[in-house]
C-alpha positions as CSV (number, residue, x, y, z in Angstrom):
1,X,123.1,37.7,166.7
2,X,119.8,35.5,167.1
3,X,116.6,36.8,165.7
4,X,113.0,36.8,167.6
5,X,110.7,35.2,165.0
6,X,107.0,35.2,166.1
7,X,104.8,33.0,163.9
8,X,101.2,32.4,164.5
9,X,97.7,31.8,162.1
10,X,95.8,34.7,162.4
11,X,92.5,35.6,160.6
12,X,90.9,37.4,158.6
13,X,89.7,39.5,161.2
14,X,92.8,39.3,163.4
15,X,91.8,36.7,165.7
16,X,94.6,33.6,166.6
17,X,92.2,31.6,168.5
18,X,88.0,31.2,168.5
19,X,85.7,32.1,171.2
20,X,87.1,29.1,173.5
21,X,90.3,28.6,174.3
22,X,92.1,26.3,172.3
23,X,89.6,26.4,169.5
24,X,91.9,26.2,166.7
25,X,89.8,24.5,164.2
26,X,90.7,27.3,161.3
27,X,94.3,26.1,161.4
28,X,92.5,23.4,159.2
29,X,91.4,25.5,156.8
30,X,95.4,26.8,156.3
31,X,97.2,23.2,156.5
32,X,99.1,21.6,153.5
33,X,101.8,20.6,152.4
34,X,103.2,24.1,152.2
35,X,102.9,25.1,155.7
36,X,103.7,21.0,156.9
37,X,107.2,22.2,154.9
38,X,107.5,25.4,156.8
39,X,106.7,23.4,159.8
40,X,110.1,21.6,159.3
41,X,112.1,24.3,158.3
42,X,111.1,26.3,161.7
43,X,112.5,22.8,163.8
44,X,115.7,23.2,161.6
45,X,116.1,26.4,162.2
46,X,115.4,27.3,165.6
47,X,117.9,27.2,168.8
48,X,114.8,27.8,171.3
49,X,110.9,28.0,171.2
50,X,109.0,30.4,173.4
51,X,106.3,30.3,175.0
52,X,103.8,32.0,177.4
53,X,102.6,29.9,180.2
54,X,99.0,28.9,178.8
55,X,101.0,28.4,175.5
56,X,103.3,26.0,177.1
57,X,100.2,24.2,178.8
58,X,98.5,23.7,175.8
59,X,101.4,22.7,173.1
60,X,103.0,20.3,176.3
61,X,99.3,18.5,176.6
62,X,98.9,18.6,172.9
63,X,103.4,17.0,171.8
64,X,103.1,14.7,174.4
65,X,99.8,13.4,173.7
66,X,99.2,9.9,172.2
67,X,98.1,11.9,169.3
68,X,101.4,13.5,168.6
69,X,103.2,10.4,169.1
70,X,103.5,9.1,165.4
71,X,107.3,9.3,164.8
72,X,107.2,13.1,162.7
73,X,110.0,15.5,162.4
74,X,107.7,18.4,163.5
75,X,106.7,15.8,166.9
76,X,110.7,15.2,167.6
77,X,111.9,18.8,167.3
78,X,108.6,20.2,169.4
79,X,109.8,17.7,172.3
80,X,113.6,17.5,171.6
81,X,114.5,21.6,171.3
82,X,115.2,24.1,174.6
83,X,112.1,25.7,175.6
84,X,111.9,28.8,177.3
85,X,108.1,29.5,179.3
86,X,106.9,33.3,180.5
87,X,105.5,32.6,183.5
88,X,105.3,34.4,187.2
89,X,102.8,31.6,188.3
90,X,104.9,28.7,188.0
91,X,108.5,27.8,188.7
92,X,108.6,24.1,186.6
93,X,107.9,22.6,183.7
94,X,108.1,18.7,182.9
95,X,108.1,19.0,179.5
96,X,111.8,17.7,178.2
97,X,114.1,20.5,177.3
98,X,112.1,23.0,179.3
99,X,113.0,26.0,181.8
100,X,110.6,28.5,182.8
101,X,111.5,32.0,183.8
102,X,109.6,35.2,185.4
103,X,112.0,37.7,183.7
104,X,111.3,36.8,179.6
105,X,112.9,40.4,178.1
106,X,115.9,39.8,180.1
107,X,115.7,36.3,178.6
108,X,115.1,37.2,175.0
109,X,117.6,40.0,175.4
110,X,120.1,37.9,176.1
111,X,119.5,35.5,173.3
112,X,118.8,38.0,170.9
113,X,122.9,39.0,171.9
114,X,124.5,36.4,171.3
115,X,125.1,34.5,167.8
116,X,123.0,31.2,167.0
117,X,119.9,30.0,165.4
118,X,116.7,31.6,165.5
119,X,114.1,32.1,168.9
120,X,111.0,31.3,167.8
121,X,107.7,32.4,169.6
122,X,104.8,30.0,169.2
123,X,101.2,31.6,170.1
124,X,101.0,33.7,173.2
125,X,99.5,36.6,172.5
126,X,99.8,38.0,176.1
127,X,103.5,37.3,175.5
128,X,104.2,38.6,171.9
129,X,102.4,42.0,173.0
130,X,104.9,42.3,175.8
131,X,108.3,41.3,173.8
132,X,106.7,43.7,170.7
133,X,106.7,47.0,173.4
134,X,110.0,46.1,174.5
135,X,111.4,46.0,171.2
136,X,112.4,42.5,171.6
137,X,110.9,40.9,168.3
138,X,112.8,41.1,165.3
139,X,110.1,39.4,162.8
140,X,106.7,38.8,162.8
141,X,105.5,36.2,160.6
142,X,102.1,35.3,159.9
143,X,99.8,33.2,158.0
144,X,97.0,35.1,156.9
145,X,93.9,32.6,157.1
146,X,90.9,33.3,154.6
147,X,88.3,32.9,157.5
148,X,86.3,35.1,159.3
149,X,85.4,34.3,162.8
150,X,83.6,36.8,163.7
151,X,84.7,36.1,167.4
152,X,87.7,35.3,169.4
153,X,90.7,36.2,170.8
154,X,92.6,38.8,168.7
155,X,96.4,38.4,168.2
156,X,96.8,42.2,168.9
157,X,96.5,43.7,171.9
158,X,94.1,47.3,171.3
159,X,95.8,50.5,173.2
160,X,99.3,50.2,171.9
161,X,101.4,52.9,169.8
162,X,101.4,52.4,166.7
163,X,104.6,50.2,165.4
164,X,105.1,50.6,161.2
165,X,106.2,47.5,160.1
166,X,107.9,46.4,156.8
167,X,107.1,44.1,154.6
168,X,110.1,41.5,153.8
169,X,107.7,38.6,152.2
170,X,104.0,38.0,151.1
171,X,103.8,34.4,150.2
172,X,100.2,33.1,148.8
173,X,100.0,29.6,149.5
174,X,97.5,26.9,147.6
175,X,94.7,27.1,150.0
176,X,94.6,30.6,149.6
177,X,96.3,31.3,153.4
178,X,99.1,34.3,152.7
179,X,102.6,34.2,154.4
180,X,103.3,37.5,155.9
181,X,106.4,38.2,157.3
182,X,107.4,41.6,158.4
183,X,110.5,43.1,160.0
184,X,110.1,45.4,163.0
185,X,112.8,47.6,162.8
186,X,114.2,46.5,166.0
């Protein structure tokens, strides 16, 4: 069976992006050689990426950009790999590799059946909070970022039941960013 692996940088004080959208500027304070490594392993490792529909928008803008372009194993596997987009707004995606679809658990559920390389889900909050309530997440991994924003959009969604989670790595990187991952029982 596949495993649903969510990854995201998160801070201090639980937020995954600043007060604007797309501010992501603390992601600076976490990159390094360690997490350029994990950012390898993931494309080795993954059958699919996931992501929600502003997700998509922003990671398609941003791999396809003249920015991205520099020949990098991380720029070849986010444009080459299957990607898989939550959306009930749009039908399409141009992105290479991509298929959108308006019913994601059923999606995930099915992937999560059948034997292969990891799902990964990139980002989307909205979209992580949906797949954790419908026990479709196997893993949660998470870089801890030594910042506080003080603002932002937090990475968990408040009203939920409460979901124990257990612990299957803490790993302390250079910069002082920990790698949590966690297993949700699922």
């Amino acid at each position: 069976m596949a495993k649903v692996i969510v990854w995201n940088l998160v801070t201090l004080d639980g937020y995954f992006e600043g007060k604007e959208k797309w501010d992501l500027s603390f992601h600076n304070d976490a990159w390094g050689e360690e997490l350029d490594a994990l950012s390898k392993e993931f494309g080795r490792r993954a059958q699919c990426l996931v992501f929600g529909r502003v997700t998509h928008d922003g990671m398609k803008a941003y791999w396809t950009s003249a920015e991205a372009k520099e020949d990098s194993e991380v720029t070849r596997y986010m444009n080459a790999l299957p990607k898989l987009v939550a959306s009930r707004s749009v039908q399409t995606s141009d992105w290479n590799n991509t298929r959108v679809t308006a019913d994601i658990v059923g999606e995930i559920a099915k992937l999560r059946a059948a034997p292969g390389k990891d799902v990964l889900v990139f980002g989307s909050a909205e979209l992580i909070d949906t797949l954790l309530k419908e026990k479709q997440v196997d893993e949660l991994m998470l870089a801890l970022v030594p910042v506080r924003l003080g603002a932002g959009t937090p990475f968990f969604k408040s009203g939920n039941e409460r979901q124990k989670l257990d612990l299957l790595e803490s790993r302390p990187l250079k910069n002082g960013t920990v790698i949590l991952r966690y297993t949700t029982g699922n």
